[in-house]
Backbone as a chain_set.jsonl record, in Angstrom:
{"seq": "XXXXXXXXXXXXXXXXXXXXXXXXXXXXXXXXXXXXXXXXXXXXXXXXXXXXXXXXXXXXXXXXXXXXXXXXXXXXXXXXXXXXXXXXXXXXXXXXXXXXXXXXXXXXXXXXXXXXXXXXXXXXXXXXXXXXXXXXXX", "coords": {"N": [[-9.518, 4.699, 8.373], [-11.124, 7.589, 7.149], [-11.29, 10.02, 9.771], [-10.139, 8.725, 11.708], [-9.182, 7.754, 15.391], [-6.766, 7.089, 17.056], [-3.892, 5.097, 15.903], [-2.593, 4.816, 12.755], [-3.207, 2.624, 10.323], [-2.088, 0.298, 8.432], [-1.986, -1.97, 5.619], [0.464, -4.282, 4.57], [0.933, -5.639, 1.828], [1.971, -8.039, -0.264], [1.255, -9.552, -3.516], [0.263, -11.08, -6.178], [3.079, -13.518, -8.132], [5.439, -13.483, -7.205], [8.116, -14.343, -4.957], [9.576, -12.775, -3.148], [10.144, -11.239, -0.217], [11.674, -9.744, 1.597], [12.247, -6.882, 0.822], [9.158, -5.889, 1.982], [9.064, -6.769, 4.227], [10.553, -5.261, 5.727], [9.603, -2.432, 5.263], [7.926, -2.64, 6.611], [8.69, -3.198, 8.994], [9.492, -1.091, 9.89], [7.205, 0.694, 9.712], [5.936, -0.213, 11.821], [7.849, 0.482, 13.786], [7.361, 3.254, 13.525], [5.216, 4.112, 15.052], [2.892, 2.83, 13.739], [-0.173, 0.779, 12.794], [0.493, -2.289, 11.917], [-0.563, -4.578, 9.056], [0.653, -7.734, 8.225], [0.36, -9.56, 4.856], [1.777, -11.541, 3.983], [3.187, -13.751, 1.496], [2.226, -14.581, -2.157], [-0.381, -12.977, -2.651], [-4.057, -12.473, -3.437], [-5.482, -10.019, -5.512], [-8.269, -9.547, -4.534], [-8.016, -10.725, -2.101], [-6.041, -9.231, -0.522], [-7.398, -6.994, -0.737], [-9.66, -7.449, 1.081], [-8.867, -7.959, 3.42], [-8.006, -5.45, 3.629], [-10.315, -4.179, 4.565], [-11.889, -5.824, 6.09], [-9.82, -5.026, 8.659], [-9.819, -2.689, 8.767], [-8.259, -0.89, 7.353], [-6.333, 2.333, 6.783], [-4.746, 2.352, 4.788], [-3.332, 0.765, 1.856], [0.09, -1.055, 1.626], [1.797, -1.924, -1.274], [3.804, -4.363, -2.255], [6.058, -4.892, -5.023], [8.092, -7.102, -7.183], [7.931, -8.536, -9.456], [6.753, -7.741, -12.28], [4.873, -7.632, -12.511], [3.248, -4.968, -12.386], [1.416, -3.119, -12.912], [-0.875, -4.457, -14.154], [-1.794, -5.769, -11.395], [-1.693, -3.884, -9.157], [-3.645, -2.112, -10.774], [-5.931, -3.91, -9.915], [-6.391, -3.837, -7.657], [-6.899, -1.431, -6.732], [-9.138, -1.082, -8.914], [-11.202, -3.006, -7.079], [-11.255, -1.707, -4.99], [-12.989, 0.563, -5.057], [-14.974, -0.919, -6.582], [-15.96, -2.072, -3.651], [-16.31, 0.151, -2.492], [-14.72, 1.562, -0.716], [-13.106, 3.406, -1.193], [-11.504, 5.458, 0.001], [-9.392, 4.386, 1.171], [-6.047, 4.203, 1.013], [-3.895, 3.529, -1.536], [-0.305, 2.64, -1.986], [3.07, 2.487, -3.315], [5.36, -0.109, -3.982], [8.481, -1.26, -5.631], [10.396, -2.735, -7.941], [9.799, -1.036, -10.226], [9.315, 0.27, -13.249], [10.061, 3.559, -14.774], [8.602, 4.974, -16.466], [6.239, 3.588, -16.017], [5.444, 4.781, -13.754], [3.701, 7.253, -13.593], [1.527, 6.356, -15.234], [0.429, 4.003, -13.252], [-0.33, 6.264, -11.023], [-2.171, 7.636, -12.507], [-4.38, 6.185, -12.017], [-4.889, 5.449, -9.802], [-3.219, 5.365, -7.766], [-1.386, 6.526, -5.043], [1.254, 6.554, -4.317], [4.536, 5.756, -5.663], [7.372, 4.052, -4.511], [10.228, 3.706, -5.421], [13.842, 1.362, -5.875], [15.823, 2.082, -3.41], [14.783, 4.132, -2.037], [14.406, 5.033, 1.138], [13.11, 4.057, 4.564], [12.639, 5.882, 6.112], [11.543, 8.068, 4.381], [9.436, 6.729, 3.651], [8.289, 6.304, 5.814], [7.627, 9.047, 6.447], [6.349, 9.615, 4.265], [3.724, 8.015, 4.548], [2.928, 9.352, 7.253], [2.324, 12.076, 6.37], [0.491, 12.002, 4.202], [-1.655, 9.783, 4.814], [-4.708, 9.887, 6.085], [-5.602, 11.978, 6.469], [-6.906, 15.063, 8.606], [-10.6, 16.4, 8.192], [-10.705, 18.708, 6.003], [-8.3, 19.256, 6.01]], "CA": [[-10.212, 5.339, 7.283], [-11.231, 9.008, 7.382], [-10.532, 10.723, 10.749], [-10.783, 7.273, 12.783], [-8.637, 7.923, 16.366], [-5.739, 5.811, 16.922], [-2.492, 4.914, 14.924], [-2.61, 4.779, 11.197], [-3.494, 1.565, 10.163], [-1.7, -0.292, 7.151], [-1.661, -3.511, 5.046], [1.167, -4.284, 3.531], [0.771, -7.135, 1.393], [3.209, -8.817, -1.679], [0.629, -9.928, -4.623], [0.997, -12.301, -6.937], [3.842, -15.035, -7.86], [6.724, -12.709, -6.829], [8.109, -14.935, -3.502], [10.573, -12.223, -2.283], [9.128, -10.403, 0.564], [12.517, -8.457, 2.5], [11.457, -5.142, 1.248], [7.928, -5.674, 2.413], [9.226, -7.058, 5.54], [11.784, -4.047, 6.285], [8.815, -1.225, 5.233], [6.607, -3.101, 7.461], [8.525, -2.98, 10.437], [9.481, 0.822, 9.561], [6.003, 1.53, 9.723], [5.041, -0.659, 13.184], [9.059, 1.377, 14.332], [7.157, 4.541, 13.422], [4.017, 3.457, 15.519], [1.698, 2.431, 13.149], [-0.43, -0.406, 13.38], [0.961, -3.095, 10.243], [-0.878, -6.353, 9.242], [1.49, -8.375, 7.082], [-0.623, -10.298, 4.828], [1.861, -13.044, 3.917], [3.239, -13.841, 0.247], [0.987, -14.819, -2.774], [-2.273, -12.888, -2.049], [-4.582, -11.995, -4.564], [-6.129, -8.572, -4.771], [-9.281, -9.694, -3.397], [-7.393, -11.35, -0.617], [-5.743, -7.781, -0.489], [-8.942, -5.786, 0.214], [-10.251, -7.916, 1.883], [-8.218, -8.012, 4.407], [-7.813, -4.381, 4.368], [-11.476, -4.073, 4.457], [-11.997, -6.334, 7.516], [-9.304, -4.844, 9.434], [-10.562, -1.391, 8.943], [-6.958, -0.151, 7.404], [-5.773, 3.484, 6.088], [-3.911, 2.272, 3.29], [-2.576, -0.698, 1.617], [1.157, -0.577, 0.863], [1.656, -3.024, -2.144], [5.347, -4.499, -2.719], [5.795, -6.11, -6.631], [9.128, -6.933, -7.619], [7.728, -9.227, -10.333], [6.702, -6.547, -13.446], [3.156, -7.477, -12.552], [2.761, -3.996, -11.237], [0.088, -2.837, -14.035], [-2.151, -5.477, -13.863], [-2.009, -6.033, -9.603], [-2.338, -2.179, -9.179], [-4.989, -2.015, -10.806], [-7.065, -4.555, -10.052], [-6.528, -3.362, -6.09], [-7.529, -0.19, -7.066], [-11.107, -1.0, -9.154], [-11.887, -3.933, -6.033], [-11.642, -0.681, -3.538], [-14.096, 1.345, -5.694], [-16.46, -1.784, -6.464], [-16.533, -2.369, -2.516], [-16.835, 1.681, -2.026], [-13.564, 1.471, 0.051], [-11.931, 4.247, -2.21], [-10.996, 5.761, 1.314], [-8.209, 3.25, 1.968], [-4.953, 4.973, -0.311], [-2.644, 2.631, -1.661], [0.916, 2.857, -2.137], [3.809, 0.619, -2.827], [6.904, -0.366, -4.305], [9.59, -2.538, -6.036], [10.797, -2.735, -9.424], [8.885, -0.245, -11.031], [10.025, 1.0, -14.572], [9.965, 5.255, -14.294], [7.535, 5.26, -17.459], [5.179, 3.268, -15.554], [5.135, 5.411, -12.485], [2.929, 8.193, -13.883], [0.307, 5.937, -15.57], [0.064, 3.904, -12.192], [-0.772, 6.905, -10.56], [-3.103, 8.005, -13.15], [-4.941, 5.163, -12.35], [-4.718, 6.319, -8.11], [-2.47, 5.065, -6.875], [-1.114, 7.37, -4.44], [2.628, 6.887, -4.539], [5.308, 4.813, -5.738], [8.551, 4.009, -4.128], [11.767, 2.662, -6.409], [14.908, 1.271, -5.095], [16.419, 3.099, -3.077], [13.253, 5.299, -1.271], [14.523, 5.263, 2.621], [12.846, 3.952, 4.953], [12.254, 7.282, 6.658], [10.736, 8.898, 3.492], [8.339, 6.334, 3.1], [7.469, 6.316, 7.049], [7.39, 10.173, 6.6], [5.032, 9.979, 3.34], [2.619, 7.834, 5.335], [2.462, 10.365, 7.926], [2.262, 12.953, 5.465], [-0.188, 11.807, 3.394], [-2.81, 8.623, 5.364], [-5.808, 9.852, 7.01], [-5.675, 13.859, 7.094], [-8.228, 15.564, 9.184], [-11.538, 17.042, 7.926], [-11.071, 19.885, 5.897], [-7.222, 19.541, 6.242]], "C": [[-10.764, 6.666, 7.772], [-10.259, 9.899, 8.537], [-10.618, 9.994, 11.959], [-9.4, 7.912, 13.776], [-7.668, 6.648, 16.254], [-4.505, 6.029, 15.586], [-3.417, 4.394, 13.691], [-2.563, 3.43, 10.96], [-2.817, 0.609, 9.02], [-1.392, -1.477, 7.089], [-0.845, -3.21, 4.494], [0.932, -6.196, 2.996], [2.099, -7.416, 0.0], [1.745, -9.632, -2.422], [1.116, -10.362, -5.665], [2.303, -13.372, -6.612], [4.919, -14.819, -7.282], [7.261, -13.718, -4.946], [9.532, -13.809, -2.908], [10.256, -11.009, -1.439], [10.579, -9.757, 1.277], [12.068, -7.39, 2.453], [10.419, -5.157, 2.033], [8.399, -6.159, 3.445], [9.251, -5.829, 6.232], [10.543, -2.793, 6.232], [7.857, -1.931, 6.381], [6.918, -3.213, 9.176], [9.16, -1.74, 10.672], [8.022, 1.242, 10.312], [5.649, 1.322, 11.139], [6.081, 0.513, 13.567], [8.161, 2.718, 14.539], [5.467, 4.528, 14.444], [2.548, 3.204, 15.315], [1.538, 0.946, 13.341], [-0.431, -1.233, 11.923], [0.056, -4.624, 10.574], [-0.264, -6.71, 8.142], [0.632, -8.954, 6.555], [0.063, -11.836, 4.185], [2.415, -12.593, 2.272], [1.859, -14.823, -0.84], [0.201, -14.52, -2.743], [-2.111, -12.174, -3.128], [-4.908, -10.757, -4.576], [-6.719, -8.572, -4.411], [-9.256, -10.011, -1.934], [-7.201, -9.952, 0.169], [-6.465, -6.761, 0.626], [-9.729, -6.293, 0.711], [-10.217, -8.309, 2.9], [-8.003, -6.212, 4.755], [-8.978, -4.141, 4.878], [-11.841, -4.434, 5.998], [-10.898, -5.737, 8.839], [-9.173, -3.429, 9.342], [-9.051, -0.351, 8.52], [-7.588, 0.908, 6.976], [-5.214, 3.261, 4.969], [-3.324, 0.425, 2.999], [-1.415, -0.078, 1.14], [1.238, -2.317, 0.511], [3.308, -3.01, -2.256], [5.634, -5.34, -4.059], [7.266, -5.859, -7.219], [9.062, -7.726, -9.069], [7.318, -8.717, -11.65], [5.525, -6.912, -14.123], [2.569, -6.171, -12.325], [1.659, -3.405, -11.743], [-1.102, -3.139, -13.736], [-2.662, -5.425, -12.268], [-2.205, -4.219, -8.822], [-3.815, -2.065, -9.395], [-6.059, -2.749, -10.816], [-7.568, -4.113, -8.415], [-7.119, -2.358, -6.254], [-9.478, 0.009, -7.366], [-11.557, -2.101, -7.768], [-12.21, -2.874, -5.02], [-13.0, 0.173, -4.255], [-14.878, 0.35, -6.029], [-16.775, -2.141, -5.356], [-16.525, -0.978, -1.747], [-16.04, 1.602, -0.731], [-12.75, 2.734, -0.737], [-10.896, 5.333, -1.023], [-9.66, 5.476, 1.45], [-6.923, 3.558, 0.634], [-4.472, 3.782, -0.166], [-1.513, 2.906, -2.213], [1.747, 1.909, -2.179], [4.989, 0.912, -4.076], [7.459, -1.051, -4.499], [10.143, -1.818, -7.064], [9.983, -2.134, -10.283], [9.308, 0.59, -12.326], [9.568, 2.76, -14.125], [8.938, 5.386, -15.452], [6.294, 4.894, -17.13], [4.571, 3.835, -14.702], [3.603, 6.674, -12.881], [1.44, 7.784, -14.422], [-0.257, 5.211, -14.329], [-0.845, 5.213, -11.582], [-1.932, 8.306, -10.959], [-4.417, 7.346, -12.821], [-5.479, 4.861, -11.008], [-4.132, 6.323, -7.202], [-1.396, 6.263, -6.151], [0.578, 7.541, -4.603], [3.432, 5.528, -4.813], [6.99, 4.771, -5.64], [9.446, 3.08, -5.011], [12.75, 2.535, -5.325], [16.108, 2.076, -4.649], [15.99, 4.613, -1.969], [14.329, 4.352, 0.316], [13.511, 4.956, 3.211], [11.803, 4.831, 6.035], [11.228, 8.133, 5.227], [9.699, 7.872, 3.397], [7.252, 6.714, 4.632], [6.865, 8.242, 6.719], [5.868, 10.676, 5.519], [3.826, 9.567, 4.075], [2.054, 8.518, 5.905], [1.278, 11.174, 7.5], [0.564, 12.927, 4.813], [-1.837, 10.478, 3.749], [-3.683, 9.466, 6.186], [-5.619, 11.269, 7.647], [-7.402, 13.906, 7.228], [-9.034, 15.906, 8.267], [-11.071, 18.299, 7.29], [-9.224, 20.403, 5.805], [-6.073, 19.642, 3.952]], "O": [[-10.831, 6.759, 8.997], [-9.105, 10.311, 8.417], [-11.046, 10.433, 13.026], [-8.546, 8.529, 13.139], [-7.773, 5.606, 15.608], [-4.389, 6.866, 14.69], [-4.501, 3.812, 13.665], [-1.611, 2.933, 11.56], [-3.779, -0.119, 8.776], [-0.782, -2.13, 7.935], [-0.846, -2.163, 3.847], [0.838, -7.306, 3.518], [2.982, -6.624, -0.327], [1.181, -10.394, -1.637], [2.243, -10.111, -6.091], [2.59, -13.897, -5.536], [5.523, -15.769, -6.784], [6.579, -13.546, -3.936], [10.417, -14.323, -2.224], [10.125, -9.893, -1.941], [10.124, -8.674, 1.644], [11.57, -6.768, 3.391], [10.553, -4.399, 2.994], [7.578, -5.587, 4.162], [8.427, -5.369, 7.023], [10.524, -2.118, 7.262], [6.982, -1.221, 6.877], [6.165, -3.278, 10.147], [9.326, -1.412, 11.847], [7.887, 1.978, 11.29], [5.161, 2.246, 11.789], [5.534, 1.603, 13.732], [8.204, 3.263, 15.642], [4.666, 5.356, 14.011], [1.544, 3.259, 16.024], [2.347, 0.114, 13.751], [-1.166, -0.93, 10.983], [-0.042, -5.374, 11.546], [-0.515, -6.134, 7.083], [-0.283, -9.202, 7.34], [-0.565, -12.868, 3.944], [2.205, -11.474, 1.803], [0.913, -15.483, -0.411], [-0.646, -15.412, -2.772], [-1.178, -11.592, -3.681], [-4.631, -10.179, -3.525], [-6.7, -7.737, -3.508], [-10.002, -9.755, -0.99], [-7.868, -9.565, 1.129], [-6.361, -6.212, 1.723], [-10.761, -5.653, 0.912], [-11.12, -8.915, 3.477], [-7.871, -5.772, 5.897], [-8.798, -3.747, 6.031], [-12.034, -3.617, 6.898], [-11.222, -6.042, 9.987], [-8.225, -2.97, 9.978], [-8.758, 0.665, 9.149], [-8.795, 0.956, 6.742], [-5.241, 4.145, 4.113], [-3.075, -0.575, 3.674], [-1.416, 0.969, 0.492], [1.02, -3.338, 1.163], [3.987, -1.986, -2.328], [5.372, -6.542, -4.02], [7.644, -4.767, -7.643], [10.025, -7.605, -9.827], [7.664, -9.585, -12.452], [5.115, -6.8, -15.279], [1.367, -6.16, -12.059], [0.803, -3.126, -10.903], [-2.055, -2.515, -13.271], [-3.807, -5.074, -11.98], [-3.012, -3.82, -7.983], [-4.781, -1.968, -8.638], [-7.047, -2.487, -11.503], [-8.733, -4.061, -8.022], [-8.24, -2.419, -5.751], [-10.428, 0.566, -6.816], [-12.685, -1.741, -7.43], [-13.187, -2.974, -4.279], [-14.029, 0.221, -3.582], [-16.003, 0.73, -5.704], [-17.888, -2.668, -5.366], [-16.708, -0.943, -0.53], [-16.673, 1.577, 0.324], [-11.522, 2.688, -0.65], [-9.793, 5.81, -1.289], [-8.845, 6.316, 1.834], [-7.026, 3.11, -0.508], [-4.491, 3.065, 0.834], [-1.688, 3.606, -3.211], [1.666, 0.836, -1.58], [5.273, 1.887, -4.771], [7.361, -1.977, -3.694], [10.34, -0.604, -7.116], [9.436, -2.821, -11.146], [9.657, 1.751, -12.112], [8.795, 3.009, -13.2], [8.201, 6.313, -15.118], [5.301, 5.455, -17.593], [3.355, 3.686, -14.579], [2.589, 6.652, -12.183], [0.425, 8.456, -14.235], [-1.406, 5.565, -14.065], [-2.068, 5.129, -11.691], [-2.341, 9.293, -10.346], [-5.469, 7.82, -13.248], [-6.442, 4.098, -10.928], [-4.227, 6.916, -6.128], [-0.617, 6.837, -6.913], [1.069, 8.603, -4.987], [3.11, 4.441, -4.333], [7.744, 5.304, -6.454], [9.276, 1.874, -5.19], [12.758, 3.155, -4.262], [17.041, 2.557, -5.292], [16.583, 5.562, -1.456], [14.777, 3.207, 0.267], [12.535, 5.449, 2.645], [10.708, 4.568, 6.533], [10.187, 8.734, 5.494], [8.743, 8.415, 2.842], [6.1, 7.146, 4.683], [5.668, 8.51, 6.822], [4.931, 11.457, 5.686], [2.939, 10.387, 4.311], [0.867, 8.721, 5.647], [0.087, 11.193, 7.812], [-0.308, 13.772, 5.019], [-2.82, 10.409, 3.011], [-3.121, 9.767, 7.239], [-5.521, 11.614, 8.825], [-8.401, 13.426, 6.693], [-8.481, 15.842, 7.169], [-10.995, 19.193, 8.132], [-8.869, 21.563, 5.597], [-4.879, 19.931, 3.873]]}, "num_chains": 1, "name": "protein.A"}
């Protein structure tokens, strides 16, 4: 969170009933590949589970994976739990099955970015970079 020392920190988690975790596997060992530090959080977790795990483990970002066309609802409930525990710090990002009409209200809503099928492995490691835990003033 902010300009903390060390590798970039990220949860990736899978929320809700959705049980097909490969993508979130494959971005998750992209990200450790790229030498960030990943905590898987497992299938089924709630959003409180979510941030509360990012929370305790002091991430940079949550990347969310929803192939289930929950992405509305589970978005944004990750979203208001980081701003009612004054975590708004911690970006989230994420990816599946995301209709292209939805993408823009998601990210109305703050979510930082959303990857469809087909996003590279490399562009997502590169957005992370890009985009988790710029300096002061940067």
């Amino acid at each position: 969170m902010g300009v903390a020392a060390g590798p970039i920190r990220v949860v990736v988690a899978k929320p809700g009933l959705d049980g097909h975790d490969r993508g979130a596997k494959v971005i998750a060992r992209a990200l450790r590949d790229a030498g960030m530090e990943v905590i898987y959080t497992g299938l089924h977790q709630t959003p409180e589970q979510i941030v509360d795990t990012a929370i305790q483990e002091d991430a940079d970002a949550i990347g969310l994976s929803i192939l289930s066309g929950a992405h509305n609802t589970l978005f944004a409930a990750v979203i208001e739990l980081l701003k009612e525990r004054d975590a708004e710090d911690i970006l989230v990002f994420g990816g599946g099955i995301i209709p292209e009409a939805d993408i823009a209200p998601l990210k109305e809503k703050g979510v930082a970015e959303i990857f469809t099928p087909g996003a590279t492995t490399q562009a997502i490691v590169d957005w992370v970079r890009a985009n988790v835990r710029q300096p002061a003033g940067a």
